[in-house]
C-alpha positions in Angstrom: 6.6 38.4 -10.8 7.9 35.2 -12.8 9.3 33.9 -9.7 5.8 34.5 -8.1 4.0 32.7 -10.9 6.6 29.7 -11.1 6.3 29.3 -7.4 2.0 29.2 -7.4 2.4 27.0 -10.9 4.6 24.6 -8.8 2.6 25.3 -5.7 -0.6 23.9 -8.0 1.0 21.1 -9.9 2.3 19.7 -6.1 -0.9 19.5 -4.6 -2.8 18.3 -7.8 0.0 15.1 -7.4 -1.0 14.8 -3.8 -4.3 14.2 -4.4 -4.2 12.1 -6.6 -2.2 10.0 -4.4 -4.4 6.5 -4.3 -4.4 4.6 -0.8 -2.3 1.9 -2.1 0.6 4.4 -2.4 -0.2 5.5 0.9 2.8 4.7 2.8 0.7 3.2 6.5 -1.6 1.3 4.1 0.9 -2.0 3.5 0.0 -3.9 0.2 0.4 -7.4 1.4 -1.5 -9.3 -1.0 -2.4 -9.1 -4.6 -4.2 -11.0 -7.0 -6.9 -10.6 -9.9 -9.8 -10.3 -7.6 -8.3 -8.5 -4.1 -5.8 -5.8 -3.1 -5.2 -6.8 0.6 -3.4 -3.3 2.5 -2.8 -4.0 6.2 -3.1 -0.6 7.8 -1.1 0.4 10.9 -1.3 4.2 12.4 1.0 4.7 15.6 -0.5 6.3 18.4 -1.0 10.3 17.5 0.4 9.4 13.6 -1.5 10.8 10.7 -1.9 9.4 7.3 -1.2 11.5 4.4 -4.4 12.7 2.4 -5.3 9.9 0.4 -8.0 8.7 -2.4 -10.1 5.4 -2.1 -12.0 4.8 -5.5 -12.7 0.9 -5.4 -15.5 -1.3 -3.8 -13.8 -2.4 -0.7 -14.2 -4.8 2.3 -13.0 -2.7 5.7 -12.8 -4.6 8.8 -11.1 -3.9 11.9 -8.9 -5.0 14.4 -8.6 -2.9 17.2 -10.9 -0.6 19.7 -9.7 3.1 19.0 -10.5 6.6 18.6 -9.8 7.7 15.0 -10.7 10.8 13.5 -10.5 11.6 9.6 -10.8 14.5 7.8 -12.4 15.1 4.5 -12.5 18.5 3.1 -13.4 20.4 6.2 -15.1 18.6 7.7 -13.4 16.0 10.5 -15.4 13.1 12.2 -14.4 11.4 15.3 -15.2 7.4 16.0 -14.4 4.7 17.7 -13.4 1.4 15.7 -15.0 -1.8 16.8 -12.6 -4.6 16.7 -14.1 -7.4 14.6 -16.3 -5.8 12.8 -16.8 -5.9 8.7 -18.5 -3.8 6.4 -18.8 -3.5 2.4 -18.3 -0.1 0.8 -19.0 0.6 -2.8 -17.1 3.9 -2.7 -19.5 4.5 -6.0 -18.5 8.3 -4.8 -14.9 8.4 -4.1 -13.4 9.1 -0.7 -10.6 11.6 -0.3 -9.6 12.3 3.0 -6.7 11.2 6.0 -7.2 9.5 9.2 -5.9 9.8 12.5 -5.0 8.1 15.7 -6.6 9.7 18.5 -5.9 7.2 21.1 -3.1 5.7 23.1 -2.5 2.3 21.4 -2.3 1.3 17.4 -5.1 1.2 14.8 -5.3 -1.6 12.7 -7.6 -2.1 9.8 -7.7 -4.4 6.8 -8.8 -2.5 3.4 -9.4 -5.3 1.1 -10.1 -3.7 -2.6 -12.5 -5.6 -5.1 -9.9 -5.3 -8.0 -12.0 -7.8 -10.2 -14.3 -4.8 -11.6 -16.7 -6.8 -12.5 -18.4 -10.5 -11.3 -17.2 -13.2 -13.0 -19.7 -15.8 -11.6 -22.3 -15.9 -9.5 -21.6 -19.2 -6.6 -24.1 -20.8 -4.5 -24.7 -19.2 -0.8 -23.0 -20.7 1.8 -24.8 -22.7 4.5 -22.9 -23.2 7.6 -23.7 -23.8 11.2 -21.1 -21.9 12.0 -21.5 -18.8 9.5 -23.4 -15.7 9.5 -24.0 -13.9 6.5 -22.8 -9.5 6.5 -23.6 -8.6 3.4 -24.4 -9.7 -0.6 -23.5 -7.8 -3.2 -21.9 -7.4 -6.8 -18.2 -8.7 -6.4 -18.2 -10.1 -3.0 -20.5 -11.9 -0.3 -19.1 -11.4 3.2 -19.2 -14.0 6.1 -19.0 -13.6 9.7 -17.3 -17.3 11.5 -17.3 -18.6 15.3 -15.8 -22.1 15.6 -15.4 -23.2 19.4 -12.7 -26.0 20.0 -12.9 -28.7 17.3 -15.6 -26.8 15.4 -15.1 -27.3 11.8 -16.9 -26.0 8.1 -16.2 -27.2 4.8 -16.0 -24.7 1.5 -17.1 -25.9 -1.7 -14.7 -25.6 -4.5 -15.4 -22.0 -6.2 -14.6 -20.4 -9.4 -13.3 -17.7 -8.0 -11.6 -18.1 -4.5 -11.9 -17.2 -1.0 -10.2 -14.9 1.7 -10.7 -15.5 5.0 -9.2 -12.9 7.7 -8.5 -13.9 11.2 -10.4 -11.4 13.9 -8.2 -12.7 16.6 -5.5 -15.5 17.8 -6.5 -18.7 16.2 -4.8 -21.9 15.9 -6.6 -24.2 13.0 -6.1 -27.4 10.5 -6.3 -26.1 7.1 -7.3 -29.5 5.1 -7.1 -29.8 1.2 -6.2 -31.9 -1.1 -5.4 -34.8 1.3 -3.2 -32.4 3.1 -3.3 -30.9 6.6 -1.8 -27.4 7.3 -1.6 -25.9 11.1 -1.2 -22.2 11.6 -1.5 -20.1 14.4 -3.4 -17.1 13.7 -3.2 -13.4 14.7 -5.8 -10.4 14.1 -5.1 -9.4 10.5 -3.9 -13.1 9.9 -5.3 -14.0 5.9 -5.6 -17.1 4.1 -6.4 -17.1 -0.1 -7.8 -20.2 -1.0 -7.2 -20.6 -4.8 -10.3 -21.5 -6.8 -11.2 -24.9 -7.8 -10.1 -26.4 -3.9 -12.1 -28.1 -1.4 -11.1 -26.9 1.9 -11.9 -28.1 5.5 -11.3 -25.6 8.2 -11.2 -26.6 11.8 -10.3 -24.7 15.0 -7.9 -26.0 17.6 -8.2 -23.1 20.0 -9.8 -23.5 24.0 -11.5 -19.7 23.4 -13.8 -18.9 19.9 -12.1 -18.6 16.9 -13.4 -16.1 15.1 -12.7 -14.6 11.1 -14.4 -12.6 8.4 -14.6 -15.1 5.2 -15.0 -13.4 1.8 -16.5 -15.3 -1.3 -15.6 -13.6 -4.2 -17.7 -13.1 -7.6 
């Protein structure tokens, strides 16, 4: 009998521990970039992998970079989609999300779950106008930006109080211009770029096909 009772007390405390287990822990969901205003986790799921059962409890950014069948399971119930590569959306996970995800397709699933660490705005910075922008969404902590630059397209961002992260959808090669400086990189889906507040920055695209990111401007 006291075997039986440490075993279920054990039994308990285990799976209390694993769900509690936040998605930054989460061993698929890579932490590449931290700072006071985003957690950026790059997550890769083989094909047929599973996650582990996971909690997300933070205002995020999701966007992904890939066309495959996922399902994920939360509490009973399991839902099956299909992710649209390039695509960005705002959740305020005001109700928390517990639940694991997995590949049901033949080649890798990538997303980008960028958490809004800051808590709470800090500021509240102009809209941006751009040619070349198109606005996602608007709210508390973030404003979200979808960008297409064909070949020596170009858009300026205004110094901020806050900073920017802008998240290449595909390959891109681009001039990074600030402070007098020029910076070339070559770009893959998932690609990121912080721009530190208080910098004027000029982006142009040296790619022959569209160059396309998300560009967050934090709050």
């Amino acid at each position: 009998m006291k075997k039986y009772f440490f075993a279920l007390i054990t039994t308990c405390l285990g799976s209390y521990a694993f769900a509690q287990l936040a998605v930054r822990n989460e061993p698929r969901h890579h932490n590449v970039f931290e700072n006071d205003y985003v957690r950026v986790l790059d997550v890769w799921i083989a094909p047929k992998d599973t996650t582990q059962f996971h909690l997300h409890a933070t205002p995020s950014v999701f966007t992904t970079l890939t066309k495959t069948i996922t399902s994920a399971l939360s509490g009973q119930q399991a839902a099956r989609s299909t992710s649209v590569a390039g695509s960005s959306w705002y959740d305020s996970l005001v109700t928390p999300r517990f639940h694991r995800v997995w590949n049901d397709d033949t080649t890798w699933f990538h997303v980008m779950d960028i958490e809004l660490v800051a808590g709470k705005p800090h500021i509240n910075e102009p809209v941006l106008q751009n040619a070349a922008m198109k606005s996602l969404f608007d709210e508390p902590l973030v404003r979200g930006y979808h960008i297409e630059l064909a070949k020596s397209e170009n858009f300026k961002l205004p110094s901020s109080k806050a900073g920017y992260l802008l998240v290449s959808l595909g390959e891109a090669s681009v001039t990074i211009q600030s402070n007098g400086t020029n910076q070339h990189r070559l770009m893959k889906a998932g690609h990121y770029c912080w721009i530190d507040a208080g910098q004027v920055v000029s982006i142009s695209s040296n790619n022959s096909a569209l160059a396309t990111f998300t560009l967050l401007q934090l709050k």
